[in-house]
N, C-alpha and C positions, 0 to 999 in steps of 0.2 A: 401246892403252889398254884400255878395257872390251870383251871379248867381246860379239859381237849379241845373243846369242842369250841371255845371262844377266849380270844384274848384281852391280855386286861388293859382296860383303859387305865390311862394316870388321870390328875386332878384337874387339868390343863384340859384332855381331852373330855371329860366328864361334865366340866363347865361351857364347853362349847357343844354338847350336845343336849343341854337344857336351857341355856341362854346366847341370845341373840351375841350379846359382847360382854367383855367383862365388866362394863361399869353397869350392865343391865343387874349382873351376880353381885355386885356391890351394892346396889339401890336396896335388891332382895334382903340382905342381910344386914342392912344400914350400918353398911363402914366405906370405905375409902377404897378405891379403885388399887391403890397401891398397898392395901391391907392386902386385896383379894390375889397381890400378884406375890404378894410374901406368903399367903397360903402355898399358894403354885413351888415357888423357886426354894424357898428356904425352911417353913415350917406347915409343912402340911396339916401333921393333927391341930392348927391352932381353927381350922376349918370345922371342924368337930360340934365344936359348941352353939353353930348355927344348924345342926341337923335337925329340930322341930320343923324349922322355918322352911327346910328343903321338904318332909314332909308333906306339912300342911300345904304350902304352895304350889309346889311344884309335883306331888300328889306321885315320889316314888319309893321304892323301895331303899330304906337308910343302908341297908347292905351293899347297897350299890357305892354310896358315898364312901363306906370304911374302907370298903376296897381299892376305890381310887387312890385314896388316902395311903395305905399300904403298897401300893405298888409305887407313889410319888416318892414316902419315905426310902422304898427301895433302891430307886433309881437315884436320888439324893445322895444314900449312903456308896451307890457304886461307883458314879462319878470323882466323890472326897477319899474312896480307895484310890482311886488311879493318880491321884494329885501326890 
């Protein structure tokens, strides 16, 4: 699951550590400000399909991205347990 040695960011925190704001992450990915907050809140993997663009642009490692992605779904699915 989580590495010792560091903890995992979600998508929320992932996007604020490469972009200024979210409509900056929006501009990147040319969609909608409120696309990029339905990645965040409700469907993470839909994030997925812009990972060339987080590559090339923004020049990291996509492993970093699935991870976020994974720990977003996580936290998703544990909140809609407790409901």
């Amino acid at each position: 699951m989580n590495a010792p040695f560091m903890s995992q960011m979600n998508l929320k925190q992932f996007l604020a550590k490469y972009f200024e704001n979210l409509d900056e992450a929006a501009d990147m990915m040319d969609v909608t400000r409120r696309t990029v907050e339905n990645y965040i809140y409700v469907n993470p993997c839909g994030i997925l399909k812009h990972s060339a663009k987080f590559v090339q642009r923004k020049e990291l490692n996509p492993l970093e991205l699935f991870d976020a992605v994974a720990e977003s779904m996580e936290q998703i699915n544990e909140s809609k347990a407790k409901q």
